[in-house]
SETOR-861811 format. One record per atom (N, C-alpha, C, O): residue number from 1; residue in one letter; atom name; x, y negated, z negated. Coordinates in pm, 1 decimal. Atoms other than C-alpha are relative to their C-alpha. Layout:
BEGIN
  seq  type  atom         x         y         z
  NUM     A    CA         X         Y         Z
...
This chain:
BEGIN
  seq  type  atom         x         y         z
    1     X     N      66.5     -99.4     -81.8
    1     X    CA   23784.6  -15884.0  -16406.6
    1     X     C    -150.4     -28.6      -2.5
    1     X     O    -198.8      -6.8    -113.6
    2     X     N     130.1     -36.2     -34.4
    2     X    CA   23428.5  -15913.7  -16294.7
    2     X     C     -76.4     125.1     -27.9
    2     X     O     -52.8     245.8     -32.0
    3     X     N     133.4    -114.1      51.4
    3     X    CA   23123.5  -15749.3  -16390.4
    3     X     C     -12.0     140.5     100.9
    3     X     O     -56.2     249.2      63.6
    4     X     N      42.1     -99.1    -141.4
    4     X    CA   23110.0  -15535.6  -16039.6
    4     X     C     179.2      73.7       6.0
    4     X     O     201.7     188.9      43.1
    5     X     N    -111.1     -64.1      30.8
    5     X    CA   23489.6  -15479.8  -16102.3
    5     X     C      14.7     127.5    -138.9
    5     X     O      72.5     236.1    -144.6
    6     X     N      -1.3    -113.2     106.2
    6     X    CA   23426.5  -15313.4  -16441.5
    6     X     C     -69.1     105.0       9.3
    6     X     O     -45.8     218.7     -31.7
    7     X     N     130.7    -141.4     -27.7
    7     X    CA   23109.0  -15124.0  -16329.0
    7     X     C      78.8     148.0      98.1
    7     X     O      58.9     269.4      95.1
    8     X     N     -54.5    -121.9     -78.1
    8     X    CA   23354.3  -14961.6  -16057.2
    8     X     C      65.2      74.0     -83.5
    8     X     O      57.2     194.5    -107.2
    9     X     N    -123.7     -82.7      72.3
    9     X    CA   23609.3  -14887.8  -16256.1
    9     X     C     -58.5     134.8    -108.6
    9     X     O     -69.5     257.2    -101.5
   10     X     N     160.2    -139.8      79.8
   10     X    CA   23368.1  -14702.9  -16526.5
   10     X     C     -25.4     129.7      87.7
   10     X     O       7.0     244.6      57.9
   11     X     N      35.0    -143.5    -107.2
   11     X    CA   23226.7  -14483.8  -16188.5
   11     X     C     120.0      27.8     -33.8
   11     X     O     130.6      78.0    -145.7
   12     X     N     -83.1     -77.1     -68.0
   12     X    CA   23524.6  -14394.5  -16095.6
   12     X     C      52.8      75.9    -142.7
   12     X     O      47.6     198.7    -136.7
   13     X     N     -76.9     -61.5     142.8
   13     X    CA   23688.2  -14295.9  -16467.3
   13     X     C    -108.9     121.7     -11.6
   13     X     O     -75.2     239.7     -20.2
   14     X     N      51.3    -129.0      14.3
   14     X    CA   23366.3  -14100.0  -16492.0
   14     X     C      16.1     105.6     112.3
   14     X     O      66.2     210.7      72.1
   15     X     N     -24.9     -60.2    -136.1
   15     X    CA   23386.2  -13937.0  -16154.3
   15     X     C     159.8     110.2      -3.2
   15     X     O     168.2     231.3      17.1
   16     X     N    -104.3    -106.0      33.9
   16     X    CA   23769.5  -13830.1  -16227.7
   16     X     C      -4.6      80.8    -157.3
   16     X     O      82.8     165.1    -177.3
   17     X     N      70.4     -53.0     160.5
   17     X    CA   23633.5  -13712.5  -16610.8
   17     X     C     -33.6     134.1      72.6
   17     X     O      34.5     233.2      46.3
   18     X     N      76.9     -80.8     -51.2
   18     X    CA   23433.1  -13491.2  -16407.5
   18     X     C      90.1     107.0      75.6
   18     X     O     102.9     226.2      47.6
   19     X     N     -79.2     -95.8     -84.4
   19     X    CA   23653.7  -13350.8  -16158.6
   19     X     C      95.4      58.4     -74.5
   19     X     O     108.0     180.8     -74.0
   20     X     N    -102.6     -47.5     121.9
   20     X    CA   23941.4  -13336.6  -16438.4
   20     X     C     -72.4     125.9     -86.5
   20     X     O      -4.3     226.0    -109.2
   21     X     N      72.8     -80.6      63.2
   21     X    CA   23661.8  -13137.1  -16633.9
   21     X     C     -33.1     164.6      79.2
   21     X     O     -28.3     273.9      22.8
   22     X     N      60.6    -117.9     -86.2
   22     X    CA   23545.9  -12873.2  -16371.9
   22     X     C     163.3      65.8      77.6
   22     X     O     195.5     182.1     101.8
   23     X     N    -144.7     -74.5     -16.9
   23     X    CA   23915.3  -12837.9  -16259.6
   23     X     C      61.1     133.8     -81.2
   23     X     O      79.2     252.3     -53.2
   24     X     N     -50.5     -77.0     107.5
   24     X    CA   24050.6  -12722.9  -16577.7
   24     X     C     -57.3     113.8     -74.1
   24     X     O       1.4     196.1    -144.3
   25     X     N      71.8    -116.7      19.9
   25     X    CA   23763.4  -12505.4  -16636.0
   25     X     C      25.0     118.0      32.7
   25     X     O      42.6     220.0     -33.9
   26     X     N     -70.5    -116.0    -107.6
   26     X    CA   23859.5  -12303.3  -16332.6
   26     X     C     170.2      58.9     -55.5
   26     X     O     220.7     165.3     -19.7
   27     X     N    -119.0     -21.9      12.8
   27     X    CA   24212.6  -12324.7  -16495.0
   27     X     C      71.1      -2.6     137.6
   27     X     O     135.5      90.2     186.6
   28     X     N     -78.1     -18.2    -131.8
   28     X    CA   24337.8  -12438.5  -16168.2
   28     X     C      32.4    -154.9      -2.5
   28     X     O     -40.6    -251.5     -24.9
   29     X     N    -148.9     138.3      36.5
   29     X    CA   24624.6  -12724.3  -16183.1
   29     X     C     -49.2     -62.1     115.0
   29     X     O    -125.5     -17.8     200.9
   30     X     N      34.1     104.7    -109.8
   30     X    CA   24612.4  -13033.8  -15971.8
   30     X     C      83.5      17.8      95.8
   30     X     O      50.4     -64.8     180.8
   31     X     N     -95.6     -42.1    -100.4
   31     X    CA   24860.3  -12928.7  -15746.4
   31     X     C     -99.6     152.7      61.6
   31     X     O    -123.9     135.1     181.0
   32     X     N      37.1     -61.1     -80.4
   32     X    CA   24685.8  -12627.6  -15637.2
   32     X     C    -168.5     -24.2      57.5
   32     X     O    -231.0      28.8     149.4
   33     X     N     132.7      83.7     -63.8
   33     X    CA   24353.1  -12825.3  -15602.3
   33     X     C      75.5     -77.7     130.3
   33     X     O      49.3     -48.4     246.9
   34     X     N     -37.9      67.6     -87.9
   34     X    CA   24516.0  -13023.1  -15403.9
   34     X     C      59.3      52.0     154.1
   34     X     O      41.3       0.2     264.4
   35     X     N       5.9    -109.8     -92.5
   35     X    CA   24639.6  -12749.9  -15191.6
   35     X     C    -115.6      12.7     118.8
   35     X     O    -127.1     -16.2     237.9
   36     X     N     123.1     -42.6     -62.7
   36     X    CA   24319.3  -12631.2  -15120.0
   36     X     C     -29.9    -125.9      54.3
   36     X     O      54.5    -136.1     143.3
   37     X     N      -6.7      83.1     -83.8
   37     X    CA   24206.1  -12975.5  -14979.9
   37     X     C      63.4     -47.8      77.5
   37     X     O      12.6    -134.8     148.2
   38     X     N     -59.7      46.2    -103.9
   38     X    CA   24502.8  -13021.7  -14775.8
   38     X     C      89.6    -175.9     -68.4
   38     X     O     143.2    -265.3      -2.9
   39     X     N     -16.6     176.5      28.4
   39     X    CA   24596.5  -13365.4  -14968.5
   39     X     C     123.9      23.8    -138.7
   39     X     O     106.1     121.5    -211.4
   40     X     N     -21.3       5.9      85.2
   40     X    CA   24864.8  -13443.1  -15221.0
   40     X     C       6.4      -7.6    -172.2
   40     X     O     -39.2    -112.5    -217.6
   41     X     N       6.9     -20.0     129.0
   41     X    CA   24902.4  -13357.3  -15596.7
   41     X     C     -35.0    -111.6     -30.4
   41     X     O    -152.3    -122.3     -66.3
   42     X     N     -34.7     102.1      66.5
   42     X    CA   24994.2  -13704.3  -15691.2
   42     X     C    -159.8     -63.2      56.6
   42     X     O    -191.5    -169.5       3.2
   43     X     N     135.0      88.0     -72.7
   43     X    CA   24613.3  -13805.8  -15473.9
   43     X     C     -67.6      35.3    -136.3
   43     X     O     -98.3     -50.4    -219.2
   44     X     N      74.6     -53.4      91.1
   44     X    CA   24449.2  -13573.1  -15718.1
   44     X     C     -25.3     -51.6    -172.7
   44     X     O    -129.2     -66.3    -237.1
   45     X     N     -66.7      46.4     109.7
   45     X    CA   24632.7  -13688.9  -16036.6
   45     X     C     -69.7    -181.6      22.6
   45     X     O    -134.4    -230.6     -69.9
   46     X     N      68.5     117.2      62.4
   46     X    CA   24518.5  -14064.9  -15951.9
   46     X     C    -139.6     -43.1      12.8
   46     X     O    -187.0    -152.1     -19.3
   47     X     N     118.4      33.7     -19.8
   47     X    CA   24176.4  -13996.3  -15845.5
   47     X     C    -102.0      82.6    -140.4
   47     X     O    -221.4      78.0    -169.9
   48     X     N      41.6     -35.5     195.3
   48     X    CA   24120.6  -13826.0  -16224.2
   48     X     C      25.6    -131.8    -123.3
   48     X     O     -27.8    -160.3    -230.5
   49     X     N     -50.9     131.6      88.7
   49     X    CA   24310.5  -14148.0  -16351.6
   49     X     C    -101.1    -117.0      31.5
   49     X     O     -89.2    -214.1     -43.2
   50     X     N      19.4     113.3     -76.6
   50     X    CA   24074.4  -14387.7  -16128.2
   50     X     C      58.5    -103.8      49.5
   50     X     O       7.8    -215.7      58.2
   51     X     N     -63.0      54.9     -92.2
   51     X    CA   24331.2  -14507.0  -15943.4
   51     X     C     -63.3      -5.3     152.2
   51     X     O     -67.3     -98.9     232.1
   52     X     N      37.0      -9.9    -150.8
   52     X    CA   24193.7  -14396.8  -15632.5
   52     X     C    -192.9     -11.3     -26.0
   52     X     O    -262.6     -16.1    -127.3
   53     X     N     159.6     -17.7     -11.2
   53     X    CA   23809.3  -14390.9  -15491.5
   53     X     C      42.1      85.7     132.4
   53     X     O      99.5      54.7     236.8
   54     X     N      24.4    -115.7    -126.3
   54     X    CA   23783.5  -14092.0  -15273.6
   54     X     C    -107.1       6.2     100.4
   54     X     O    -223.9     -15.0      67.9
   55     X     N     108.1      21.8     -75.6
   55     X    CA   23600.2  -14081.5  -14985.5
   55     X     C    -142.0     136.9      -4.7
   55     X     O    -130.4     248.3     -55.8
   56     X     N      93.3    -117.3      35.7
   56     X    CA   23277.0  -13867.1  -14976.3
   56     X     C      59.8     135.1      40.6
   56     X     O      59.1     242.8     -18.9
   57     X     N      -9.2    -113.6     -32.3
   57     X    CA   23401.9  -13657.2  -14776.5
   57     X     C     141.6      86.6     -95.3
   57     X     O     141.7     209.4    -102.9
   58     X     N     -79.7     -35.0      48.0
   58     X    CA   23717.7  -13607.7  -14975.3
   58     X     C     -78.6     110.7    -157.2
   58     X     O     -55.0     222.6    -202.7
   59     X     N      40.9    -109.4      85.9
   59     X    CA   23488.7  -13515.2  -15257.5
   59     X     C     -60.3     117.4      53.2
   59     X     O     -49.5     222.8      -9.6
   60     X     N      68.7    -133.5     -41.5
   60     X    CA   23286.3  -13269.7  -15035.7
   60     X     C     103.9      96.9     -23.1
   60     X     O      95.8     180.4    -113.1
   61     X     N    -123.3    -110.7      34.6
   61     X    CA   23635.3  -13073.2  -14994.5
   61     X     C       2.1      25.0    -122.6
   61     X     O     -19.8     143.1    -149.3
   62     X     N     -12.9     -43.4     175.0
   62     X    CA   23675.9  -13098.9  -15410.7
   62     X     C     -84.2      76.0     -53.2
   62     X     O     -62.1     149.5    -149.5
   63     X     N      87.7     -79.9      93.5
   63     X    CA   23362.7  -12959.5  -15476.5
   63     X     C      -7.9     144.7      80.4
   63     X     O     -46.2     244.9      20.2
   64     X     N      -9.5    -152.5     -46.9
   64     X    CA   23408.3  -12656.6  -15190.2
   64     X     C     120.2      50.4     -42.5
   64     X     O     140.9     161.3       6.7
   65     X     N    -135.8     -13.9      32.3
   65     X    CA   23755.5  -12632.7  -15340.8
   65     X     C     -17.0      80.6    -155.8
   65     X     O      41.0     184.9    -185.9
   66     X     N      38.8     -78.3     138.0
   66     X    CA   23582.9  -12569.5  -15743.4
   66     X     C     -93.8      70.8      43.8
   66     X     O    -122.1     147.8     -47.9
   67     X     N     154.9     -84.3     -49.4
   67     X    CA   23271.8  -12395.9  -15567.1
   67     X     C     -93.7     -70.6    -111.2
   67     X     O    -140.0      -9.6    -207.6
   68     X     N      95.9      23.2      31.0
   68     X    CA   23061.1  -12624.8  -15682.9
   68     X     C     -49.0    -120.5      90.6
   68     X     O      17.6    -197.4     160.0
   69     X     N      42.8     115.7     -53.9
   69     X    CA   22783.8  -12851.7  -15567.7
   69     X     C      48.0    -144.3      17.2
   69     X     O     121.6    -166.4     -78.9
   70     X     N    -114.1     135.6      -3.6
   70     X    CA   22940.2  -13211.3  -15489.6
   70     X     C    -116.6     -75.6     -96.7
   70     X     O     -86.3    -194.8    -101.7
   71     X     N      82.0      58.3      62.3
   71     X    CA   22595.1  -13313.4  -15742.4
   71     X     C      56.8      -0.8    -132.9
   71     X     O      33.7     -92.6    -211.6
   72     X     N     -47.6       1.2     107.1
   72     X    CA   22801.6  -13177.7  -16021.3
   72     X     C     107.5     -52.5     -57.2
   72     X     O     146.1     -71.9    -172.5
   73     X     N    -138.0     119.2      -9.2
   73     X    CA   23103.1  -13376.0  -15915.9
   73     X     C     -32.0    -178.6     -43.7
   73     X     O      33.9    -257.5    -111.5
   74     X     N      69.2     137.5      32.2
   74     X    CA   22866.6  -13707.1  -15915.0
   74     X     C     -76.5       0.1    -105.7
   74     X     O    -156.1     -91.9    -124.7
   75     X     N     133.1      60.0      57.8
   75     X    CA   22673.6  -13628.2  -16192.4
   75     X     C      19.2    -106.0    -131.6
   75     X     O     127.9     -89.1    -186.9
   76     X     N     -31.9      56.3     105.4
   76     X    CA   22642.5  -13893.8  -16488.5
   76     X     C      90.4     -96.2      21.5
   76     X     O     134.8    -151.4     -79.2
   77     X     N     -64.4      46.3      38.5
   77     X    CA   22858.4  -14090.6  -16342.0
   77     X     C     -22.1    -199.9     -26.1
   77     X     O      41.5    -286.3     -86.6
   78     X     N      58.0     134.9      22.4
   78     X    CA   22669.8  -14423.0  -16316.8
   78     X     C     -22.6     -39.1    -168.4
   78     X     O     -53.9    -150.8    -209.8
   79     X     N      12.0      89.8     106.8
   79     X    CA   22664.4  -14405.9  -16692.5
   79     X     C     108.5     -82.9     -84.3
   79     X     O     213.2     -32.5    -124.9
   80     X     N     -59.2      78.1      44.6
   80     X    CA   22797.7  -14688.7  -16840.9
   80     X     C      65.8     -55.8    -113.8
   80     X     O     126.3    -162.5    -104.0
């Protein structure tokens, strides 16, 4: 794996860290997140795993979905 391969992978693990984090806060399951955006459980489940890279706009929905800013969805996650 490449250097630009690992750096993604990192974002993205932090990125679903994050969303996994602010989810469970709410106490609200990935299935009914997922709801609320309109998109499958199993999307939700691999974009916490970094399986997936969501598109912005997918996170915009996630963060009007926890009521929060989409800054708190991105934040930290460039660290490495």
């Amino acid at each position: 794996m490449c250097q630009g391969e690992k750096v993604k992978k990192q974002v993205l693990k932090n990125l679903g860290k994050n969303i996994r984090s602010l989810r469970l806060n709410q106490g609200i399951s990935q299935e009914e997140l997922a709801f609320k955006i309109d998109s499958a459980r199993n999307f939700i489940g691999c974009i916490e795993r970094a399986e997936k890279s969501p598109t912005v706009y997918t996170l915009f929905r996630i963060a009007q979905a926890l009521n929060v800013k989409i800054e708190e969805i991105v934040k930290d996650i460039d660290e490495i």
